[in-house]
C-alpha positions as a Markdown table, in Angstrom:
| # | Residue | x | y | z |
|---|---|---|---|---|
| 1 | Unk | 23.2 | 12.3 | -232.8 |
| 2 | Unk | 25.0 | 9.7 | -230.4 |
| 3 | Unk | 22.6 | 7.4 | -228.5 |
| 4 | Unk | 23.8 | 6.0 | -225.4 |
| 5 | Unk | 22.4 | 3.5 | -222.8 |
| 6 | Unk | 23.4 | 4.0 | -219.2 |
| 7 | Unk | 22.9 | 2.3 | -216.0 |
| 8 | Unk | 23.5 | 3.6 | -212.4 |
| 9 | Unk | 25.2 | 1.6 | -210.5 |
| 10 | Unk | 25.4 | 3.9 | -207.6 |
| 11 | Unk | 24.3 | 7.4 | -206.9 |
| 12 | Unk | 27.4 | 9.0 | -208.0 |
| 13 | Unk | 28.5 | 6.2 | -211.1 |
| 14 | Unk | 27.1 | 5.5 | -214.6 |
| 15 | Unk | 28.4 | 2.6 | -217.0 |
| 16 | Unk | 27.4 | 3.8 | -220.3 |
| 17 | Unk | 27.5 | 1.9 | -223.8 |
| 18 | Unk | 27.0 | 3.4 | -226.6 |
| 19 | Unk | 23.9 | 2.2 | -228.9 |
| 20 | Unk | 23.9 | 1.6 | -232.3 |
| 21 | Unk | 20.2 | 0.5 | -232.5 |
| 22 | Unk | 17.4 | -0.4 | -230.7 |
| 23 | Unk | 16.3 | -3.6 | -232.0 |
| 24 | Unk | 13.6 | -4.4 | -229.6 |
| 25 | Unk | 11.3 | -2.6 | -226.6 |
| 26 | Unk | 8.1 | -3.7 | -225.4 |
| 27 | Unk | 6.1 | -4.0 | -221.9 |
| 28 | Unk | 5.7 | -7.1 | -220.7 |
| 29 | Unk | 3.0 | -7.7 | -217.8 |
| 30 | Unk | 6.5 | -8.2 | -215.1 |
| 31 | Unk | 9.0 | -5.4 | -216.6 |
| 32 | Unk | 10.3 | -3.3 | -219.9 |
| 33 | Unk | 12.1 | -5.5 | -221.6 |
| 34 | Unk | 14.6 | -3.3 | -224.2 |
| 35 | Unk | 17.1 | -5.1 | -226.7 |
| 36 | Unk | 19.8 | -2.9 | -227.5 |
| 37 | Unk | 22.9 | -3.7 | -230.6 |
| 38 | Unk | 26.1 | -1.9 | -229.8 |
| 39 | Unk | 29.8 | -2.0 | -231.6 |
| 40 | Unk | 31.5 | -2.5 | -228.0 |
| 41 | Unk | 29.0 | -5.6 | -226.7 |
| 42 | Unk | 27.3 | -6.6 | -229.5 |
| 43 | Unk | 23.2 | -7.1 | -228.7 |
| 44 | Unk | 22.7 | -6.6 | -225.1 |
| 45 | Unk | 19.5 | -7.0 | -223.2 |
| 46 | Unk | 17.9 | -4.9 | -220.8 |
| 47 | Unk | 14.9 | -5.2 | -218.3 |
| 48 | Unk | 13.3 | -2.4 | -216.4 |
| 49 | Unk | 16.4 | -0.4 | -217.7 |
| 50 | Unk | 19.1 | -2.9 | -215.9 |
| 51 | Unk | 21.6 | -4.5 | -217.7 |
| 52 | Unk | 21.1 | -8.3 | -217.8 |
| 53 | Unk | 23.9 | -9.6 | -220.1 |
| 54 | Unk | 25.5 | -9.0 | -223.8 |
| 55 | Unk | 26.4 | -11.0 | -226.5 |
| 56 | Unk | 30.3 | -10.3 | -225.6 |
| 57 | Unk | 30.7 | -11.2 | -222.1 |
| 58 | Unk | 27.7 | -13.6 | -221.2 |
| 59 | Unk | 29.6 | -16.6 | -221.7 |
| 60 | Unk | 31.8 | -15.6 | -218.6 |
| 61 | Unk | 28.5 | -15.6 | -216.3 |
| 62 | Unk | 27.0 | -18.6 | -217.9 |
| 63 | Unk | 29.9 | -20.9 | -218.0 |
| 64 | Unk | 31.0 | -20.1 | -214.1 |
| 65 | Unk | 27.0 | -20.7 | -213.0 |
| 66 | Unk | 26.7 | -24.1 | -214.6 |
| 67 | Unk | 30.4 | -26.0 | -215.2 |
| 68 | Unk | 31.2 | -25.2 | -211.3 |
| 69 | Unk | 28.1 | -27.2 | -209.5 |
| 70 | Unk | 28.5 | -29.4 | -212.9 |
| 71 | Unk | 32.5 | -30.5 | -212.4 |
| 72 | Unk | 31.4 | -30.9 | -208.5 |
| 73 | Unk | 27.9 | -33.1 | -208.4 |
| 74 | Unk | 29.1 | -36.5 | -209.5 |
| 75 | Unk | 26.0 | -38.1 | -211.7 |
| 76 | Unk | 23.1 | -34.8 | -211.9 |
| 77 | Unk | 20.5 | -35.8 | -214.0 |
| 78 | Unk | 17.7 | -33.3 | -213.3 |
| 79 | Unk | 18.3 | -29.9 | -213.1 |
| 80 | Unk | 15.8 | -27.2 | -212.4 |
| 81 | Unk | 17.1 | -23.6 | -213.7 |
| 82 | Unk | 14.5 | -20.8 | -212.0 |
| 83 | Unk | 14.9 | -17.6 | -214.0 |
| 84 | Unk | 17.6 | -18.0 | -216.7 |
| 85 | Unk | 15.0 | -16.8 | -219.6 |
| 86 | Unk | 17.9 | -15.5 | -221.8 |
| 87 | Unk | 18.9 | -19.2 | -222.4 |
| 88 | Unk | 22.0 | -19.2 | -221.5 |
| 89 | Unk | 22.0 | -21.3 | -218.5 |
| 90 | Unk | 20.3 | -23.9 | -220.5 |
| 91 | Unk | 22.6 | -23.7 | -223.8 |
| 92 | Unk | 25.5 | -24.6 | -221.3 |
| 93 | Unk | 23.7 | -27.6 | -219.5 |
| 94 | Unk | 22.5 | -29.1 | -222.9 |
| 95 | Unk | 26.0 | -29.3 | -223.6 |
| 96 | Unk | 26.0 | -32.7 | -220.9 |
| 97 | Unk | 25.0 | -35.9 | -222.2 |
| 98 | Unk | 24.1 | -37.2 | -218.8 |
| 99 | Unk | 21.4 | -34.6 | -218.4 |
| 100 | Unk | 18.0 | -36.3 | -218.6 |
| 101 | Unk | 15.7 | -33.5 | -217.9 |
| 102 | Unk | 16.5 | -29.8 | -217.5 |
| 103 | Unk | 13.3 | -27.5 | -215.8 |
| 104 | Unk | 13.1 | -24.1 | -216.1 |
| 105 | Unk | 10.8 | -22.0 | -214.3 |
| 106 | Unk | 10.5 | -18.2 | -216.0 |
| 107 | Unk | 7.8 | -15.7 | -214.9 |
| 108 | Unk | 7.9 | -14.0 | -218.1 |
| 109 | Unk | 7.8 | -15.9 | -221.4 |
| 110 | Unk | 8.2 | -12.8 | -223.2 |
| 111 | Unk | 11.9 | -12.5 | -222.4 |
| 112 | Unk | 12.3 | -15.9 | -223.4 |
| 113 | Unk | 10.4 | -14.9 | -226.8 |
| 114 | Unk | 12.3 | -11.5 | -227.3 |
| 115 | Unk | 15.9 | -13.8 | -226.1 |
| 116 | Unk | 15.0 | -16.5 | -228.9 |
| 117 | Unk | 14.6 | -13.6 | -231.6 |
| 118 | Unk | 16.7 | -11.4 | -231.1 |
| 119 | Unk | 19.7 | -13.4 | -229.4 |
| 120 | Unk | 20.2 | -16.3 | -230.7 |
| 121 | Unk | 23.4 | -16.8 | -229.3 |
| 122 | Unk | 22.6 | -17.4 | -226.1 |
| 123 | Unk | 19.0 | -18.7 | -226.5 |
| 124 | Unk | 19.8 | -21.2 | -229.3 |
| 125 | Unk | 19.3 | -24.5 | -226.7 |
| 126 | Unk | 15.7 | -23.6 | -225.4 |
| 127 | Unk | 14.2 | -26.0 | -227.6 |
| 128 | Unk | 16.5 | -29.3 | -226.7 |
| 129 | Unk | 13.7 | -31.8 | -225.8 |
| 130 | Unk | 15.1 | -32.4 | -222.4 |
| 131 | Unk | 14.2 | -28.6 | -221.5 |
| 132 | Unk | 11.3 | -28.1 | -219.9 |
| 133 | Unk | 9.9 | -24.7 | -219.2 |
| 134 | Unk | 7.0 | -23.6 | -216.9 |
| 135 | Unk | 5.9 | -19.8 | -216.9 |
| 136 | Unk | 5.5 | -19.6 | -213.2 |
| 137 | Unk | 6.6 | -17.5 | -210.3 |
| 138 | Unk | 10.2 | -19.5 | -208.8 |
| 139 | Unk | 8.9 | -19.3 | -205.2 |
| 140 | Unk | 5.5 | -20.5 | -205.9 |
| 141 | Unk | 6.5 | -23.8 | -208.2 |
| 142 | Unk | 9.4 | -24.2 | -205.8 |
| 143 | Unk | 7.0 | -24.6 | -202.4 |
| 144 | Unk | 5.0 | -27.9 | -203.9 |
| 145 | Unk | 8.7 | -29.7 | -204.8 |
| 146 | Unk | 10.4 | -31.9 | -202.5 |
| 147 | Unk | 13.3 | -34.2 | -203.2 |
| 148 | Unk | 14.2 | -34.3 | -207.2 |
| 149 | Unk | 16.3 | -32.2 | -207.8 |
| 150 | Unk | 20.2 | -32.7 | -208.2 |
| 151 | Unk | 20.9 | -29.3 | -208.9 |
| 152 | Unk | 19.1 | -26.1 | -209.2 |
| 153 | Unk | 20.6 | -23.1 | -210.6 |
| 154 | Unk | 18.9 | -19.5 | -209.8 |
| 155 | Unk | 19.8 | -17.1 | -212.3 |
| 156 | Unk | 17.1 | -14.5 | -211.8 |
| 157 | Unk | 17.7 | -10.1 | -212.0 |
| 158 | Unk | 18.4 | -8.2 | -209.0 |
| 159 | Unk | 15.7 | -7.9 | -206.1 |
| 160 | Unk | 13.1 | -5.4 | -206.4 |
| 161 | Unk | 11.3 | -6.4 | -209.6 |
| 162 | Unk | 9.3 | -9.9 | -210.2 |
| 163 | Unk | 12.9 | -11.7 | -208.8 |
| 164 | Unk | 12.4 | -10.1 | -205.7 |
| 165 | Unk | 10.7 | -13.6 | -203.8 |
| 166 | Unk | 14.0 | -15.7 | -205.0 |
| 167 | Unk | 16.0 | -13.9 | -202.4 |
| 168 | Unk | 13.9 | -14.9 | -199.6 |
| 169 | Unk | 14.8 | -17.2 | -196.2 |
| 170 | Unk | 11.1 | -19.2 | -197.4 |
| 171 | Unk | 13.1 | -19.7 | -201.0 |
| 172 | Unk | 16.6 | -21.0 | -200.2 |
| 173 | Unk | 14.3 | -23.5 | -197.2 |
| 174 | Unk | 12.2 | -24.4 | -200.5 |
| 175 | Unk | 15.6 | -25.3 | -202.6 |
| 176 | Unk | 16.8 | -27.1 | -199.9 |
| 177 | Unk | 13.6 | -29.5 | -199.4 |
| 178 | Unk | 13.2 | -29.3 | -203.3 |
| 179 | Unk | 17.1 | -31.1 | -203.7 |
| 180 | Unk | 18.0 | -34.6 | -203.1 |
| 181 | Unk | 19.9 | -35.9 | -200.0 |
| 182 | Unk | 23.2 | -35.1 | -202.3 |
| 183 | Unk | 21.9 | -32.0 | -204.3 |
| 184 | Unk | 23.5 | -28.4 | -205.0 |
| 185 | Unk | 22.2 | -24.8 | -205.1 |
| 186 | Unk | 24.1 | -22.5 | -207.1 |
| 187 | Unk | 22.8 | -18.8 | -207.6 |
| 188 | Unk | 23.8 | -15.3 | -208.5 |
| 189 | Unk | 25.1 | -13.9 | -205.0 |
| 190 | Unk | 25.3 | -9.7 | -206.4 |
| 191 | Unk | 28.5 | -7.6 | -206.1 |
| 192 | Unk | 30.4 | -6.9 | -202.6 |
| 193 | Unk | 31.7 | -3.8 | -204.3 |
| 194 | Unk | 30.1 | -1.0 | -204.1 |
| 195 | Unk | 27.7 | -0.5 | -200.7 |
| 196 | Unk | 24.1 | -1.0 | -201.5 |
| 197 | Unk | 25.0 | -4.2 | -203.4 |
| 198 | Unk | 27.2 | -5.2 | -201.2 |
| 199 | Unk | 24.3 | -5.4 | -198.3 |
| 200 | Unk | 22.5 | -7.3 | -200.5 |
| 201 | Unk | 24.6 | -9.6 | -201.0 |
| 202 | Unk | 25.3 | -10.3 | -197.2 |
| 203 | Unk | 21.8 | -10.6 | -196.7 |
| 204 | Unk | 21.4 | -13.8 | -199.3 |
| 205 | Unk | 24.6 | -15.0 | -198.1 |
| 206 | Unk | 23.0 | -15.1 | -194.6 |
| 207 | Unk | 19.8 | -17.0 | -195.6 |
| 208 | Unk | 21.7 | -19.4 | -197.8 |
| 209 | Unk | 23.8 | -19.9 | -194.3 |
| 210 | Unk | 20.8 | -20.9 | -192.6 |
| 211 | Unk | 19.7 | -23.1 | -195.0 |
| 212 | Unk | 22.4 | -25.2 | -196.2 |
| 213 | Unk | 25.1 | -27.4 | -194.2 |
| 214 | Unk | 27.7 | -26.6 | -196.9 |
| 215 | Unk | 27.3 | -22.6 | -198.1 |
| 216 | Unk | 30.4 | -21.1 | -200.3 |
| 217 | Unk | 31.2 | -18.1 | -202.0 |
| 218 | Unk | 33.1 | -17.6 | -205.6 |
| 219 | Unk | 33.6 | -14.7 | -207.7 |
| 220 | Unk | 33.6 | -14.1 | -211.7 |
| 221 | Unk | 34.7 | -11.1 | -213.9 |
| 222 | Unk | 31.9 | -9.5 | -215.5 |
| 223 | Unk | 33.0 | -6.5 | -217.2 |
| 224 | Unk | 29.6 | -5.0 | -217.7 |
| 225 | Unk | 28.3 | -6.0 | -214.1 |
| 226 | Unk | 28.6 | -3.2 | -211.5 |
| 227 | Unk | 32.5 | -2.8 | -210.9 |
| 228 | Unk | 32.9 | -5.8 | -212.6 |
| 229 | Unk | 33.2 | -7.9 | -209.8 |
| 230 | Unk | 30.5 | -10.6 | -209.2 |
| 231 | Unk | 29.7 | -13.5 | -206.5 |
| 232 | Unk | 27.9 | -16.8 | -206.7 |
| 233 | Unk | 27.0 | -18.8 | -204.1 |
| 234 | Unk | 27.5 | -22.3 | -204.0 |
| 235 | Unk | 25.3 | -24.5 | -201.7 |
| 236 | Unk | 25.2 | -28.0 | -200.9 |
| 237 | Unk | 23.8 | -30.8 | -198.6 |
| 238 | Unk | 27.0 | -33.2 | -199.0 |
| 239 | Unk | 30.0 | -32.0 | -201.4 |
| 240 | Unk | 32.4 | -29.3 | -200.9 |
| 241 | Unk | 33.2 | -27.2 | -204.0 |
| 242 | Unk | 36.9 | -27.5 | -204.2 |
| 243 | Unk | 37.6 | -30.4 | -202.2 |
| 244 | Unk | 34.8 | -32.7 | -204.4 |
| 245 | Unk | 35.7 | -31.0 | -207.8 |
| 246 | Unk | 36.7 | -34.2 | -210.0 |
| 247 | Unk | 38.8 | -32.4 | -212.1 |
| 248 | Unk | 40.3 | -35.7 | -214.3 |
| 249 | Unk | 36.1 | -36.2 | -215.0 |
| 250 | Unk | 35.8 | -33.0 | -216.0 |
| 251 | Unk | 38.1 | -32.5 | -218.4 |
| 252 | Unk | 37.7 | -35.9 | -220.2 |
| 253 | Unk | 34.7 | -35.0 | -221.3 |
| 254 | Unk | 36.3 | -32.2 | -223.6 |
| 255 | Unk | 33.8 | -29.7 | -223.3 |
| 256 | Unk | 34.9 | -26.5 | -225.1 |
| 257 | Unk | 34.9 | -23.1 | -222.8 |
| 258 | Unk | 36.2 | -19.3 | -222.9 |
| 259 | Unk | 36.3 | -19.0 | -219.4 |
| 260 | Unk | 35.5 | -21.9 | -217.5 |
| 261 | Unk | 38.7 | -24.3 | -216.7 |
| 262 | Unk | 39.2 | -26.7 | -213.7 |
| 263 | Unk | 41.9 | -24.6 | -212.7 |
| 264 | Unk | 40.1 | -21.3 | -212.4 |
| 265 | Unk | 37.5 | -23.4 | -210.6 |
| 266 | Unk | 39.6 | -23.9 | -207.3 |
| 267 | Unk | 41.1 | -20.5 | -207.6 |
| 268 | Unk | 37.9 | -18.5 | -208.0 |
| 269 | Unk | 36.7 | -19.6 | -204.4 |
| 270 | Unk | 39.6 | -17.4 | -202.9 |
| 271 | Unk | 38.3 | -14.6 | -202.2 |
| 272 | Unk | 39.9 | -11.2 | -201.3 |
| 273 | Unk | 40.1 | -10.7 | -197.7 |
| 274 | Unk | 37.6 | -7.7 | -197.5 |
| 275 | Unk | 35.1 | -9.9 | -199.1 |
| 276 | Unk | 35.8 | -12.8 | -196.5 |
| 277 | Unk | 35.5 | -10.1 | -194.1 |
| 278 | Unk | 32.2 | -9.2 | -195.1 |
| 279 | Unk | 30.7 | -13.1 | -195.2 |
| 280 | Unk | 32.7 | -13.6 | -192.0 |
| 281 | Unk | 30.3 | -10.9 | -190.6 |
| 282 | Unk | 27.1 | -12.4 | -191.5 |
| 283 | Unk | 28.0 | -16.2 | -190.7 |
């Protein structure tokens, strides 16, 4: 018997992978948290039956989140990650030197305990003693924070489960008080693809806008993300994500990537014209 894990993306599409084992489920007090091992995607990890990343394609999502604010903010030394319990946020910023201090706020440790033992790949930096993590709701450590911050990365699931508060107008106000006169909000923005998340996605885009002096959009190709086409947001107080990317910096400092590349960098903030269209709409 074949055993296959599927996700609907929209009413009338399915993206299906098909399961070699189940290595881990259990109920946390937030979500279902469900590890899956597959010959496509390797392990992949699930929560409240969403598809959060796998072991083949992660890097692609973790490397455009962090090396793009990274390559942009001139000298960050604290970093606050909200979500990001997987690891993989954090495996890429212990990767700086210059890093002093790296927060991460995670509502649920048990993703971070079920990400450390059963993917190791992507959780193998969460013990670095620069990283610092708090089991906390995002909104709630974020309202009591003002000024330290020189970048914060959110990297939380889709709205509607315990991430649903990090997509707020209150949240992206909270970053902005939370980062210094010079500091940088990058977060997971959803997909302008398909309809449902596409709305979504104008609606962050909208309360970042209000937020932030500098708000910009750039895309990613996740192949196991609905339609494969995903957005980040890039926010700022001072520096403008293409015209401020020190790419000479950058690359001296030889950092090894799969998908990440000062090149792709500039290029990924082009964006098709019916997805300008759709943030043209909302600014």
């Amino acid at each position: 018997m074949e055993l296959w894990f599927s996700e609907r993306h929209t009413q009338n599409v399915k993206f299906s992978i098909r399961v070699e084992r189940q290595l881990y489920s259990g109920q946390s007090e937030f979500q279902r948290i469900d590890v899956f091992d597959s010959r496509e995607f390797g392990r992949f990890l699930t929560l409240d039956g969403y598809l959060m990343l796998t072991e083949k394609d992660e890097f692609i999502y973790h490397e455009m989140m962090t090396h793009v604010p990274m390559a942009v903010h001139p000298d960050p030394r604290k970093i606050l990650v909200i979500g990001g319990g997987d690891g993989g946020v954090i495996r890429e910023l212990t990767r700086y030197e210059k890093i002093e201090r790296i927060d991460m706020v995670e509502i649920d440790p048990l993703v971070v305990e079920v990400s450390k033992k059963y993917l190791p790949q992507t959780a193998c930096r969460l013990d670095d003693p620069r990283v610092h993590i708090y089991y906390e709701d995002g909104l709630r450590f974020i309202r009591s924070v003002h000024g330290e911050y020189d970048l914060i990365i959110v990297d939380c699931s889709d709205p509607g489960g315990p991430g649903e508060g990090l997509f707020t107008k209150e949240f992206y106000g909270s970053c902005y008080k939370a980062l210094k006169d010079d500091g940088i909000m990058v977060n997971q923005h959803e997909s302008p693809f398909y309809e449902e998340d596409a709305m979504t996605m104008q609606r962050v885009h909208k309360r970042i806008v209000e937020s932030f002096p500098i708000s910009r959009v750039y895309q990613v190709h996740v192949p196991t993300f609905p339609a494969g086409h995903w957005l980040f947001g890039f926010a700022s107080k001072k520096y403008h994500p293409v015209r401020d990317l020190d790419a000479v910096k950058w690359n001296m400092l030889g950092l090894s990537t799969r998908y990440y590349t000062t090149q792709l960098h500039a290029g990924a903030f082009a964006l098709p014209y019916y997805v300008e269209e759709m943030l043209k709409h909302v600014e």
